[in-house]
C-alpha atoms as a printed R data frame, in Angstrom:
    type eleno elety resid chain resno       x       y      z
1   ATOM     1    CA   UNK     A     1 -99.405 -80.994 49.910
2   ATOM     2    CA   UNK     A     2 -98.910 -80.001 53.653
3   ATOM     3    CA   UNK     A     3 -97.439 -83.400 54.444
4   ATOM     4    CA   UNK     A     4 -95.478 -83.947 51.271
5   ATOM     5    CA   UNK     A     5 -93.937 -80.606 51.699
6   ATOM     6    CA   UNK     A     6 -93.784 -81.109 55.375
7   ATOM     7    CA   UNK     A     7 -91.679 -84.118 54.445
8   ATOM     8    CA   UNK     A     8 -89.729 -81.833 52.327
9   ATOM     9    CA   UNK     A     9 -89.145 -79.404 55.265
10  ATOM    10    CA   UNK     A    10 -88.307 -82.193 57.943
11  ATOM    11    CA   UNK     A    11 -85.555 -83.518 55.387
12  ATOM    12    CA   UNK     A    12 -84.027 -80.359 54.803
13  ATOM    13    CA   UNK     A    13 -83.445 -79.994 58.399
14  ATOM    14    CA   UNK     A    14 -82.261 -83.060 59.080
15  ATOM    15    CA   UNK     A    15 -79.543 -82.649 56.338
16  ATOM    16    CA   UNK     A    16 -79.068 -79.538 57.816
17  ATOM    17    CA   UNK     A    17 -78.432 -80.942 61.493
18  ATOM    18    CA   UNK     A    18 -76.151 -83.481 60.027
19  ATOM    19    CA   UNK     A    19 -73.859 -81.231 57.967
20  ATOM    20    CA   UNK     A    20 -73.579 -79.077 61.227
21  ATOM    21    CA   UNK     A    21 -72.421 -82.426 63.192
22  ATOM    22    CA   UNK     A    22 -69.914 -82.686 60.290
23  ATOM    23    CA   UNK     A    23 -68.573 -79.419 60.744
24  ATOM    24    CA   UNK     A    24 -66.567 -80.404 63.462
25  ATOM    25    CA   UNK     A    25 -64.858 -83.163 61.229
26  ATOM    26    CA   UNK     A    26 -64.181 -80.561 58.126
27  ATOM    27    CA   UNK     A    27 -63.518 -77.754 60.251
28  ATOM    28    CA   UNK     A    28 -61.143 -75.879 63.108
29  ATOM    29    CA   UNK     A    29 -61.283 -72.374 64.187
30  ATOM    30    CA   UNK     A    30 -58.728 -69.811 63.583
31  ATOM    31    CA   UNK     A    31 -56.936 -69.265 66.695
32  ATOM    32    CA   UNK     A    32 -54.416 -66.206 67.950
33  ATOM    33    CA   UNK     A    33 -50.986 -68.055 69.234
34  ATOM    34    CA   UNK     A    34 -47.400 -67.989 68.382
35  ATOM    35    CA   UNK     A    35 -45.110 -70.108 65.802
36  ATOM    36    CA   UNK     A    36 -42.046 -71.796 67.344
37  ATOM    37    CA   UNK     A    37 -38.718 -69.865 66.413
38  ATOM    38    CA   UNK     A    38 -37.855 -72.110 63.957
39  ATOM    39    CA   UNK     A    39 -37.889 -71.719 59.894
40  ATOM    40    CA   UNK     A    40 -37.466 -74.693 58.035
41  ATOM    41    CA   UNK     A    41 -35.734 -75.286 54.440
42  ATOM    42    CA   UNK     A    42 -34.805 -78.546 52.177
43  ATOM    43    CA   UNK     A    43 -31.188 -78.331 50.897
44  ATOM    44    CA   UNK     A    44 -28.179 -80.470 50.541
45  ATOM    45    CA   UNK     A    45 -24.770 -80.786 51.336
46  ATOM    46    CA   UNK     A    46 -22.463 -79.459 48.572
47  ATOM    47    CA   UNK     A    47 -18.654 -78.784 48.881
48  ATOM    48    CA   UNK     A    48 -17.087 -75.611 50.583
49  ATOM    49    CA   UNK     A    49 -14.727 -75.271 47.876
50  ATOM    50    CA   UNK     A    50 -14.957 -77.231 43.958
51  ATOM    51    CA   UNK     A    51 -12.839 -76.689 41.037
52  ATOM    52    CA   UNK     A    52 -11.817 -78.597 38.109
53  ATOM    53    CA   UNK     A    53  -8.382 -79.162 38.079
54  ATOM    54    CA   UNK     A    54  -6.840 -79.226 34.612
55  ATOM    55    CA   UNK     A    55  -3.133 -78.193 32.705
56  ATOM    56    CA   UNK     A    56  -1.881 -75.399 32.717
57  ATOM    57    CA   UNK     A    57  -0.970 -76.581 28.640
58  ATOM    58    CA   UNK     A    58  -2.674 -78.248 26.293
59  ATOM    59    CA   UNK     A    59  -1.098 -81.805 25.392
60  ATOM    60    CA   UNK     A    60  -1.683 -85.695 26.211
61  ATOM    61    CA   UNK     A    61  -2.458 -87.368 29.495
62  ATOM    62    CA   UNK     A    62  -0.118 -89.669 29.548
63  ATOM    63    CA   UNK     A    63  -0.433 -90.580 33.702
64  ATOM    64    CA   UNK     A    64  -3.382 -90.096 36.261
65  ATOM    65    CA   UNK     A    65  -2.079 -90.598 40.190
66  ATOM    66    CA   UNK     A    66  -4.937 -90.675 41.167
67  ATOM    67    CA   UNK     A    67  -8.812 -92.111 42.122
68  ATOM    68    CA   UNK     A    68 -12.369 -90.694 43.082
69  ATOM    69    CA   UNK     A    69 -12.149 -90.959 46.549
70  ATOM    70    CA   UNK     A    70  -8.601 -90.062 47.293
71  ATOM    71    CA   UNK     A    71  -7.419 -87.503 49.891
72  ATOM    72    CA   UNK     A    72  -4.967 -85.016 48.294
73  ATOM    73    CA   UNK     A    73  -2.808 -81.940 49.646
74  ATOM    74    CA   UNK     A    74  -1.434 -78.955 48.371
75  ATOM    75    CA   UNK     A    75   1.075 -79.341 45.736
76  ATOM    76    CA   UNK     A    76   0.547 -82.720 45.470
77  ATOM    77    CA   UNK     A    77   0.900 -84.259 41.971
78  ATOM    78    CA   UNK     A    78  -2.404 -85.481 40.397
79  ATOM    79    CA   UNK     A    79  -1.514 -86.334 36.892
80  ATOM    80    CA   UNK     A    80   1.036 -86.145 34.050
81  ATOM    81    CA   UNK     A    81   1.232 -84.620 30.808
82  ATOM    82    CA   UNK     A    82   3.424 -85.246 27.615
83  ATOM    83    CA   UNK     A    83   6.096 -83.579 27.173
84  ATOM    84    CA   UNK     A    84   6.475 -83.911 23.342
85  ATOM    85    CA   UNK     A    85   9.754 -82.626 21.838
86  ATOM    86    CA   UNK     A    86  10.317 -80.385 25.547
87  ATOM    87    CA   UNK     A    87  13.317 -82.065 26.914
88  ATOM    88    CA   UNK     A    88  15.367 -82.313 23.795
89  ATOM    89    CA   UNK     A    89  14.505 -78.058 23.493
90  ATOM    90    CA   UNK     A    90  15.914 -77.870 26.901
91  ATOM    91    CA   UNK     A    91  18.689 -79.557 26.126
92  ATOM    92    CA   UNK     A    92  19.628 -77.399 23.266
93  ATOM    93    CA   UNK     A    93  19.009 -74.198 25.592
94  ATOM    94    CA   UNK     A    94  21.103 -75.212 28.571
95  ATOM    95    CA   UNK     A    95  23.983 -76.041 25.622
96  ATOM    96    CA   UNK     A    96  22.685 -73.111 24.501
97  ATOM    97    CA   UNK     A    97  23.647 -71.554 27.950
98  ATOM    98    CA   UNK     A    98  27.087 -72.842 28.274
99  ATOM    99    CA   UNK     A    99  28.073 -71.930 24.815
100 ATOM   100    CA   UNK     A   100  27.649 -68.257 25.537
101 ATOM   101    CA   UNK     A   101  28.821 -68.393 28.952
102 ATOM   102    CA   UNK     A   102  32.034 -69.189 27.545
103 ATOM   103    CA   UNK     A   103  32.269 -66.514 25.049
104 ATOM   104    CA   UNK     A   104  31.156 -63.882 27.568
105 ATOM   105    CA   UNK     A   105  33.969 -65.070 29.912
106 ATOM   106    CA   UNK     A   106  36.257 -65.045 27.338
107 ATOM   107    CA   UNK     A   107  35.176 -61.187 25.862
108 ATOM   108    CA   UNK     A   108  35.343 -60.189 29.884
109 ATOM   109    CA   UNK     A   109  38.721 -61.487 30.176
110 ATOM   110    CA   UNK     A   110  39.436 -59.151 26.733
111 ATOM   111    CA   UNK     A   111  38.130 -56.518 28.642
112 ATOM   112    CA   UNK     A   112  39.878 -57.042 32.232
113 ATOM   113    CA   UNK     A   113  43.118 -57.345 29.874
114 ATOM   114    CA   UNK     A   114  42.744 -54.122 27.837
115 ATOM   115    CA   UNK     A   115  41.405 -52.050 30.763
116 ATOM   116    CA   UNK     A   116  45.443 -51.690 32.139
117 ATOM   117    CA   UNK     A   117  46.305 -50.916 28.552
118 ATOM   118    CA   UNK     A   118  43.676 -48.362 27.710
119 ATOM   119    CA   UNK     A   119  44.518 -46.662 31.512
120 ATOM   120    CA   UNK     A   120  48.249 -46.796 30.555
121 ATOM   121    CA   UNK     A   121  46.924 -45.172 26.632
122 ATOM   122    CA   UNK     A   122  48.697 -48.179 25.183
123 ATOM   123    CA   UNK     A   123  45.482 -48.848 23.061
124 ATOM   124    CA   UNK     A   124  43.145 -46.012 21.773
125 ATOM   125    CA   UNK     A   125  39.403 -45.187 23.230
126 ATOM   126    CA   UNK     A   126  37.539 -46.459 20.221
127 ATOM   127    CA   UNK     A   127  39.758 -49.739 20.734
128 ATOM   128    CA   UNK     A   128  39.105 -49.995 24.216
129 ATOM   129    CA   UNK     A   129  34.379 -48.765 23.433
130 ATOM   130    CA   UNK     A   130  34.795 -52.043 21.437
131 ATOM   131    CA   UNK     A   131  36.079 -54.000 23.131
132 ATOM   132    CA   UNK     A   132  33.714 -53.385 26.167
133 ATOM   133    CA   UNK     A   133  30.741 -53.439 24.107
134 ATOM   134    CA   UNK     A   134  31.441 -56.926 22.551
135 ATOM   135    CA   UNK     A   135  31.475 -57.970 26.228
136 ATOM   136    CA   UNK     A   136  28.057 -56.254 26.904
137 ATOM   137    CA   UNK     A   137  26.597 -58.031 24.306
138 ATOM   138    CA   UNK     A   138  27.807 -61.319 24.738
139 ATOM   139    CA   UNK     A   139  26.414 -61.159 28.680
140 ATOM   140    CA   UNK     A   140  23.111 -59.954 27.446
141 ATOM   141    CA   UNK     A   141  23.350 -63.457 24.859
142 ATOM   142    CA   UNK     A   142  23.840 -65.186 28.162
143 ATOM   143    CA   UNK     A   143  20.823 -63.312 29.980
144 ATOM   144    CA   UNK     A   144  18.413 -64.266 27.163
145 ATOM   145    CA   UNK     A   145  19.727 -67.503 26.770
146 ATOM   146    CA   UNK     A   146  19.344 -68.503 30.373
147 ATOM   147    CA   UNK     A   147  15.555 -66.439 30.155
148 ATOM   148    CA   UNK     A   148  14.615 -69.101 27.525
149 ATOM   149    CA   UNK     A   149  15.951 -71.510 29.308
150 ATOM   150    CA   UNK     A   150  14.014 -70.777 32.486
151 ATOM   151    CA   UNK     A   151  10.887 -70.526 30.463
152 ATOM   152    CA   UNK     A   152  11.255 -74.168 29.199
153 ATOM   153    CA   UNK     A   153  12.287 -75.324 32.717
154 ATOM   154    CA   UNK     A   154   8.823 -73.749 33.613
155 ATOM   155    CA   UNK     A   155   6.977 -75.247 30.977
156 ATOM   156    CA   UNK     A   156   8.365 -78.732 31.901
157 ATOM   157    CA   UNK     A   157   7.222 -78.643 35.384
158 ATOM   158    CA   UNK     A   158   3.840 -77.371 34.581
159 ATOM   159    CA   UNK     A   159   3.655 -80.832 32.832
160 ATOM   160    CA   UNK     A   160   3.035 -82.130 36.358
161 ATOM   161    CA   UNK     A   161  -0.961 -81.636 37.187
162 ATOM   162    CA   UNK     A   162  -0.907 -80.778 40.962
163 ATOM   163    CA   UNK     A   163  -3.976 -80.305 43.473
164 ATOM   164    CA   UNK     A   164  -4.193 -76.643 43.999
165 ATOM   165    CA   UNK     A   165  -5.542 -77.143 48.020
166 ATOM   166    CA   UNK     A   166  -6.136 -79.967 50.130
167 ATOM   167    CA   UNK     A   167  -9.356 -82.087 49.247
168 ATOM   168    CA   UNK     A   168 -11.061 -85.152 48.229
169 ATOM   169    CA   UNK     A   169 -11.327 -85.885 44.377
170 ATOM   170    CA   UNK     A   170 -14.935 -86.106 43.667
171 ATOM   171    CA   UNK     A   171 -14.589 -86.858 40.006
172 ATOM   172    CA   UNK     A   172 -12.539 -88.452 36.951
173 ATOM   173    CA   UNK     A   173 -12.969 -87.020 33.847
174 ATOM   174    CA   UNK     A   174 -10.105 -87.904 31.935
175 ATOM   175    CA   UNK     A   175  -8.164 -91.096 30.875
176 ATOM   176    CA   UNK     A   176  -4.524 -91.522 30.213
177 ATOM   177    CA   UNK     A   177  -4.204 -90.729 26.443
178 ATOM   178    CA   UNK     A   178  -6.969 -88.452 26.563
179 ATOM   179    CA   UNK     A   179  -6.046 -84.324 25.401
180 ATOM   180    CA   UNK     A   180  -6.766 -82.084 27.309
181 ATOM   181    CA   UNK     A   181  -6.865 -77.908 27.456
182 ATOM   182    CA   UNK     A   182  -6.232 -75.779 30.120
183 ATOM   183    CA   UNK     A   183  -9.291 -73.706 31.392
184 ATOM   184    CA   UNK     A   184  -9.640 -71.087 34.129
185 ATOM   185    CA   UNK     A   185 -12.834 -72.709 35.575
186 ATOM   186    CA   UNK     A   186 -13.554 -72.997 39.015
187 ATOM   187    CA   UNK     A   187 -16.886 -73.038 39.333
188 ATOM   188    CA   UNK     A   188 -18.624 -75.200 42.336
189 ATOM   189    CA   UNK     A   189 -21.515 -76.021 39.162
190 ATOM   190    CA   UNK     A   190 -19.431 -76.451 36.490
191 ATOM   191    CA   UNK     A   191 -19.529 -79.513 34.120
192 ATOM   192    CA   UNK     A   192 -16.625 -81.461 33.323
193 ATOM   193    CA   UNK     A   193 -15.214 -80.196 29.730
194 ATOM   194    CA   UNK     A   194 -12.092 -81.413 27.504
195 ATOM   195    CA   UNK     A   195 -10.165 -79.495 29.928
196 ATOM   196    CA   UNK     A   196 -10.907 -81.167 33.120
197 ATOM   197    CA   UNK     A   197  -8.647 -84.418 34.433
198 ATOM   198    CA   UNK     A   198 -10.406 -83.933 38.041
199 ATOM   199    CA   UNK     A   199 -12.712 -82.852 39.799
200 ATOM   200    CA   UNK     A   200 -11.150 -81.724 43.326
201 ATOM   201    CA   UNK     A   201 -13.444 -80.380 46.336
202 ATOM   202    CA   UNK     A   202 -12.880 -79.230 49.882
203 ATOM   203    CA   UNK     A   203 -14.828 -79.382 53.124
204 ATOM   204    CA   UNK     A   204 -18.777 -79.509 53.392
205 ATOM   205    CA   UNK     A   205 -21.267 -77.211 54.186
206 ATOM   206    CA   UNK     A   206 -25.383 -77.132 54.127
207 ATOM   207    CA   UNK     A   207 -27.029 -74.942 51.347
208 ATOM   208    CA   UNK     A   208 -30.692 -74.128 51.528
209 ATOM   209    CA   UNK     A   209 -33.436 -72.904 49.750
210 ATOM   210    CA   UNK     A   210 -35.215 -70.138 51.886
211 ATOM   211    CA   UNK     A   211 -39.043 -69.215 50.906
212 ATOM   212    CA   UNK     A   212 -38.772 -65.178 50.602
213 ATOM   213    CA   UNK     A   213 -41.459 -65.108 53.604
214 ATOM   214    CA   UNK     A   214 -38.782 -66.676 56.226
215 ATOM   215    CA   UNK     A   215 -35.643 -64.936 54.918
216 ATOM   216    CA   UNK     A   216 -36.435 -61.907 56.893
217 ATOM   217    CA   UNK     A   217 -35.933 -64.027 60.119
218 ATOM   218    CA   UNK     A   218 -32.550 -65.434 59.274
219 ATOM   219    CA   UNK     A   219 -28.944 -63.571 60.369
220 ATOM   220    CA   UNK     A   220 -25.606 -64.772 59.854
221 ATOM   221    CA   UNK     A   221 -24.329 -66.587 62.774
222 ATOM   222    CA   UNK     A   222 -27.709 -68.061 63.664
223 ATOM   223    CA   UNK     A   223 -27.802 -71.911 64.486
224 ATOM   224    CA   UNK     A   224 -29.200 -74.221 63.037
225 ATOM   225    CA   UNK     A   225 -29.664 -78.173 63.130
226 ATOM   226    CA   UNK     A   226 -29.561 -80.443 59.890
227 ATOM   227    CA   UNK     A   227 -31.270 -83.888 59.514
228 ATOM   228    CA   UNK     A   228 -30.032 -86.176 56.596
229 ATOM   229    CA   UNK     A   229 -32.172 -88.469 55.167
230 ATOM   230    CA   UNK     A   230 -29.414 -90.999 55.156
231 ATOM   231    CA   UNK     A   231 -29.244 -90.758 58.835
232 ATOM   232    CA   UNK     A   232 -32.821 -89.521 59.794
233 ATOM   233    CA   UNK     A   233 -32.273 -90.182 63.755
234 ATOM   234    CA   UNK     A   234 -29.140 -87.927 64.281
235 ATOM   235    CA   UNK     A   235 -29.142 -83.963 63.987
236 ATOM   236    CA   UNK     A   236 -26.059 -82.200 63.105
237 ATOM   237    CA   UNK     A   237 -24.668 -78.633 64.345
238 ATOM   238    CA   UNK     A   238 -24.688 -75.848 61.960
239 ATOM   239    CA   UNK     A   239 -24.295 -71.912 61.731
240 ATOM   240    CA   UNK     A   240 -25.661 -69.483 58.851
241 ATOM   241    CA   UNK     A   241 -22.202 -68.048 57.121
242 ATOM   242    CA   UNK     A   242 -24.025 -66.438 54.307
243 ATOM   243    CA   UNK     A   243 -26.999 -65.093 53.067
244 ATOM   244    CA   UNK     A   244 -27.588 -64.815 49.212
245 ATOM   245    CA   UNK     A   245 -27.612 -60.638 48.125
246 ATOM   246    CA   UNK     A   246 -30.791 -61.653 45.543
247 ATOM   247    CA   UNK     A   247 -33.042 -63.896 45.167
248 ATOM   248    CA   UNK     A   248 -33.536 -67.193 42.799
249 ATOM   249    CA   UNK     A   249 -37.085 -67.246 40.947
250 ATOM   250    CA   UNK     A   250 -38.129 -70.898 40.011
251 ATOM   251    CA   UNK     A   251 -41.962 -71.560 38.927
252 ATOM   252    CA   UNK     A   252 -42.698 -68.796 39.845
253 ATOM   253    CA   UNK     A   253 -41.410 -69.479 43.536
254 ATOM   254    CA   UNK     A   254 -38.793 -66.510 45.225
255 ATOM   255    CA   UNK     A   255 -36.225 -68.194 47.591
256 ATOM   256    CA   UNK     A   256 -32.696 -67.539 48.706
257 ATOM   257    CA   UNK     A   257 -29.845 -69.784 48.761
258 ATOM   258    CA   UNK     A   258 -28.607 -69.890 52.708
259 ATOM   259    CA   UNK     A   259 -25.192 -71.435 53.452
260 ATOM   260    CA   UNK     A   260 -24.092 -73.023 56.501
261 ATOM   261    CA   UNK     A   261 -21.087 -74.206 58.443
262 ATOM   262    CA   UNK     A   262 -21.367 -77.551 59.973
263 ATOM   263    CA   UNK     A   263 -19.753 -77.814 63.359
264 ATOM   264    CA   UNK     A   264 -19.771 -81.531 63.200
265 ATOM   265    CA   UNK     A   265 -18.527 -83.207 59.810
266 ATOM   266    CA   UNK     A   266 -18.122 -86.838 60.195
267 ATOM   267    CA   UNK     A   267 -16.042 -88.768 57.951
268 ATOM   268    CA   UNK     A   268 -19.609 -90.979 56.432
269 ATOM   269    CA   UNK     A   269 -21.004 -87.539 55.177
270 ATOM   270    CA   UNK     A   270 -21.001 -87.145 51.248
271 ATOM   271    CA   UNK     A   271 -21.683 -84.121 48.873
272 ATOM   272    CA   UNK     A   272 -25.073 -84.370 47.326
273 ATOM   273    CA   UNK     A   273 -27.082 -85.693 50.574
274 ATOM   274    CA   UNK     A   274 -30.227 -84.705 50.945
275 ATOM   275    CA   UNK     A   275 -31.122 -82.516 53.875
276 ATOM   276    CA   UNK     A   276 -33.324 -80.226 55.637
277 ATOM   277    CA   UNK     A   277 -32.525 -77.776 57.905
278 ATOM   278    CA   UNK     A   278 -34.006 -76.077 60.935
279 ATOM   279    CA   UNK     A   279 -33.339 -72.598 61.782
280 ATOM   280    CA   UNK     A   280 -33.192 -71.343 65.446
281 ATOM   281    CA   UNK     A   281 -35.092 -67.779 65.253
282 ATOM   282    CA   UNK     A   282 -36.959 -67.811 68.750
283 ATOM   283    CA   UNK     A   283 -40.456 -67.329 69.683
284 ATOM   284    CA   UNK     A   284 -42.895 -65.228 66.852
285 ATOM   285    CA   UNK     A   285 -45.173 -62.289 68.179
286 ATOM   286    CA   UNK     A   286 -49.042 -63.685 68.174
287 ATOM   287    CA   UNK     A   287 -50.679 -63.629 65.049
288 ATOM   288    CA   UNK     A   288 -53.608 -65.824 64.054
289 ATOM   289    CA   UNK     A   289 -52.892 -69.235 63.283
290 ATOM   290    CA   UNK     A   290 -54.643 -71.729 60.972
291 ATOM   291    CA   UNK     A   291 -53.556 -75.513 60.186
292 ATOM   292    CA   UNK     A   292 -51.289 -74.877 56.616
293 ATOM   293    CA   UNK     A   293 -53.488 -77.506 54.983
294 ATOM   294    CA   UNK     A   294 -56.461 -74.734 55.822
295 ATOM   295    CA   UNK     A   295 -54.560 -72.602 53.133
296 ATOM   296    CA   UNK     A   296 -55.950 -72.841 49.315
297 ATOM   297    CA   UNK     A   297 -55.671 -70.833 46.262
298 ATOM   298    CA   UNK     A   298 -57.763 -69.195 43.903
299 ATOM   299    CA   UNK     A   299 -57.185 -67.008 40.860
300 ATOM   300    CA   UNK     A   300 -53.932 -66.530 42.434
301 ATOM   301    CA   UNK     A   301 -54.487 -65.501 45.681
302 ATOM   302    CA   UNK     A   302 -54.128 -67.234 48.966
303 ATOM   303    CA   UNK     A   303 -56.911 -67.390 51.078
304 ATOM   304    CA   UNK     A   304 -59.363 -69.908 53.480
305 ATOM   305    CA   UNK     A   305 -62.630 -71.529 53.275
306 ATOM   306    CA   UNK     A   306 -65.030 -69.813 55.944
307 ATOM   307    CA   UNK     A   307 -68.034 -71.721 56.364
308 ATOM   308    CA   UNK     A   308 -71.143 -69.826 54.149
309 ATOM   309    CA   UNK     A   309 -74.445 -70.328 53.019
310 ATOM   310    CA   UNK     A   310 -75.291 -73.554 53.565
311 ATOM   311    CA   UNK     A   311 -72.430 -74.684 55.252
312 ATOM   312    CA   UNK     A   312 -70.630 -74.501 51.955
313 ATOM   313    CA   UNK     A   313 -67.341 -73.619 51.389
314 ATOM   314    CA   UNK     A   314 -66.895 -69.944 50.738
315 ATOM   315    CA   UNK     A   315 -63.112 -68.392 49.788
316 ATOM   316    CA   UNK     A   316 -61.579 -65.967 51.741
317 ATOM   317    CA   UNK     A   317 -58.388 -63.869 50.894
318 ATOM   318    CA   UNK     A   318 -55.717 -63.508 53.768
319 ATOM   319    CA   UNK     A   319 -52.795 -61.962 53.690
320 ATOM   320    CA   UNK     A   320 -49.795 -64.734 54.762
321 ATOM   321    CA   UNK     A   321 -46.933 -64.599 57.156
322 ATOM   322    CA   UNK     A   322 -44.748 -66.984 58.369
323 ATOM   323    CA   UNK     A   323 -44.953 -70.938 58.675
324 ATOM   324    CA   UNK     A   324 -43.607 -73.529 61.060
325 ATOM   325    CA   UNK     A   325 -45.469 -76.156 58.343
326 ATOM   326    CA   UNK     A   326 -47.959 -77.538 60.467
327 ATOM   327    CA   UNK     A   327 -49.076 -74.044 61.302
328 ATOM   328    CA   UNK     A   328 -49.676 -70.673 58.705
329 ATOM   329    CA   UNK     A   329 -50.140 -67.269 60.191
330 ATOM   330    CA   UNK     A   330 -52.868 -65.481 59.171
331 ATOM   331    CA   UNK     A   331 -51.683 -61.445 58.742
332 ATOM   332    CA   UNK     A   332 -54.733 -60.260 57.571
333 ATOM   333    CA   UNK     A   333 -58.509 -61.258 56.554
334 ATOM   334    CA   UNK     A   334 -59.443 -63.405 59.282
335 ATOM   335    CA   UNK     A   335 -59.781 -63.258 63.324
336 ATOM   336    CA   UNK     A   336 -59.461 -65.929 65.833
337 ATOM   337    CA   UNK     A   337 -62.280 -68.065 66.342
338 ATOM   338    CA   UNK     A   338 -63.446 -68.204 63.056
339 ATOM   339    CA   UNK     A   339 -63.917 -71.619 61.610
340 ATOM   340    CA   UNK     A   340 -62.232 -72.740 58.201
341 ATOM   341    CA   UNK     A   341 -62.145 -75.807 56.491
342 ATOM   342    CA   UNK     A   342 -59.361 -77.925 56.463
343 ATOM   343    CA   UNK     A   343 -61.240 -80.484 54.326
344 ATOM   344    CA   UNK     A   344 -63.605 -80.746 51.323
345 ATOM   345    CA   UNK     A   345 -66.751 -81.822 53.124
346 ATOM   346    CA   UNK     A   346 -69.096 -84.208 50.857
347 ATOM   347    CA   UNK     A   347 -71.723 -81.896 50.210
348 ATOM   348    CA   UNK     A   348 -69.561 -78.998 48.771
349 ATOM   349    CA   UNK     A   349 -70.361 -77.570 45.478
350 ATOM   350    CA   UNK     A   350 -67.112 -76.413 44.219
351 ATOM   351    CA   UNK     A   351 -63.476 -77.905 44.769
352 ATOM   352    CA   UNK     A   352 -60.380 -76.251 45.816
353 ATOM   353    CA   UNK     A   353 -56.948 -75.832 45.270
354 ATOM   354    CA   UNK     A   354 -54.229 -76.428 48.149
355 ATOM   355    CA   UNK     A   355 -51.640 -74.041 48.669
C-alpha cells in the first residue's frame, strides 16, 4: 500500500510540477501601465448632406437628365414632369389678362374723361361714384387675373425637377413614365418611395460607433485618423464635428454615433466604405492593465480568471475602464502582478466565456 500510494503521491506531484511549467503558457500577470491616447471605433463613410429629390406636384416623368454618378449644381435641372392640360390653362389666363386689361383701360379713360365734367358739375356725384367704381372693379379683374396667371406660370416651372445644392446623384429611383408624388423627405436614411426620382448627396464625412466606456474621452475638434479597408495602407485626416446628445442601444450594447470631418477627400472615396477610426486622446493615467483576451464573462459580469485551487481557473469580477484593444484596464478587483489566464489550459474543469 505504501508504494502503490507512494506511486499515487509521486504522480500527483509530477502533474502538479507540470501544470505549474504550463502556467507560464496560459498565463500573464496583471501589470500597472498606461493605454496609448487613442480610442478606436468601426464606422463608415456616409454623405454630409442626402435627400431625395422629388416634384414639387404630383404627375408623370416624362424626362430624367440625369445618371448615378453625375455631378450636379444648384438649380440645375434634374428631370421633367408632364404638364397635362397646363399650357393650354395658361393660355386662356394670359388671354384672360389682356381681355381685362383692355376694359380697365377703357373704364379709366371713362373716368379721366368725366373727372373735368364732374369738377366743372356738368355730370352729377352719383354719375361720376359710378363711374369710378366700374373702373375699380375692372383693375381688381385685372389684379386677379394676372394672380392666376402667375400661379400657373409657377406651377409650370415647378414642372422642371432641379437639384436643390451641389452634389453627386447617388441613386435612380424613377423611370421616365413613372408617377411620382411630391414628399418633404430629406432624410440621410430614408428609402426611396413613389415620390423619389433621385437620390442627391453632398460631401463625405466618417460616422462612428463609440462604446459608452470611450465616449467620455472624445471632444469636438479632436483629430483623428481613418483607415479604409479599400485602401488599408493610407490613413486619412479627420476632426470630431459632433457628438451624438444620447445614446443608441443595440444587443444590448450602448454606443454613440461620432461624426467627423475629413480634411482630405479624394475623388476615389465612395459613401458606404468601410472604416475604422482612431481617436487622438493622449496618454491615460496608470491603471492596471490585462491583455483584453484575459477578459471573460459570467452571469453577466465581467471579470478574469486568477489562478485557484489547483491551478484551475477561478472567476474574478473587475470593474472595466478603457481599452486600446490589445490592452483592458482593470478599475477595480485586481492588482498588478497578479496572474490571469489568457487561455483555457487543458486541465481546466469548467469553460469560459470571452468578453
Amino acid at each position: 500500500m505504501l508504494v502503490v500510494g507512494g506511486g499515487v503521491l509521486w504522480s500527483s506531484a509530477r502533474q502538479r510540477s507540470t501544470q505549474a511549467k504550463a502556467l507560464a503558457t496560459y498565463t500573464v500577470p496583471a501589470r500597472l501601465g498606461n493605454l496609448p491616447g487613442v480610442v478606436t471605433a468601426s464606422g463608415q463613410l456616409e454623405a454630409f448632406r442626402r435627400v431625395n429629390v422629388s416634384p414639387k406636384r404630383q404627375g408623370l416623368l416624362v424626362k430624367l437628365f440625369v445618371e448615378e454618378g453625375d455631378s450636379v449644381v444648384a438649380g440645375q435641372p434634374i428631370a421633367q414632369m408632364d404638364s397635362g392640360d397646363l399650357r393650354d390653362r395658361i393660355e386662356e389666363l394670359q388671354a384672360l389678362v389682356r381681355s381685362a386689361q383692355q376694359q380697365m383701360n377703357r373704364s379709366r379713360n371713362e373716368l379721366d374723361r368725366n373727372q373735368g365734367l364732374y369738377r366743372q358739375k356738368a355730370i352729377s356725384l352719383n354719375d361720376f361714384e359710378r363711374i369710378r367704381n366700374t373702373y375699380r372693379v375692372d383693375r381688381e379683374t385685372v389684379r386677379a387675373a394676372q394672380s392666376r396667371l402667375e400661379q400657373r406660370q409657377i406651377e409650370q416651372g415647378e414642372l422642371t425637377v432641379r437639384a436643390p445644392f451641389a452634389g453627386v446623384i447617388t441613386a435612380r429611383y424613377a423611370d421616365p413614365g413613372a408617377f411620382v408624388t411630391p414628399t418633404t423627405t430629406a432624410s440621410a436614411t430614408a428609402g426611396a418611395t413613389s415620390s423619389s426620382v433621385v437620390e442627391l448627396a453632398e460631401g463625405l464625412e466618417a460616422v462612428a460607433k463609440v462604446p459608452e466606456s470611450d465616449i467620455g474621452r472624445l471632444r469636438i475638434g479632436q483629430d483623428a485618423s481613418v483607415r479604409l479597408d479599400a485602401f488599408p495602407d493610407r490613413r486619412f485626416s479627420a476632426r470630431v464635428r459632433q457628438i451624438a446628445p444620447r445614446a443608441e442601444k443595440l444587443n444590448n450594447v450602448t454606443s454613440f454615433q461620432v461624426k467627423l470631418v475629413l480634411l482630405q477627400r479624394p475623388p476615389q472615396l465612395r459613401i458606404g466604405m468601410t472604416a475604422d477610426i482612431d481617436f487622438n486622446t493622449g496618454v491615460l493615467p496608470a491603471r492596471t492593465l490585462v491583455p483584453t483576451v484575459a477578459v471573460v464573462t459570467e452571469a453577466g459580469k465581467p471579470g478574469v480568471l486568477l489562478v485557484g485551487k489547483g491551478n484551475q481557473p477561478t472567476f474574478q469580477p473587475v470593474s472595466l475602464g478603457s481599452s486600446s484593444g490589445r490592452d483592458t484596464q482593470i478599475l477595480s478587483g485586481l492588482k498588478p502582478g497578479v496572474p490571469v489566464f489568457i487561455d483555457l489550459p487543458p486541465w481546466a474543469k469548467k469553460g469560459r466565456n470571452k468578453g
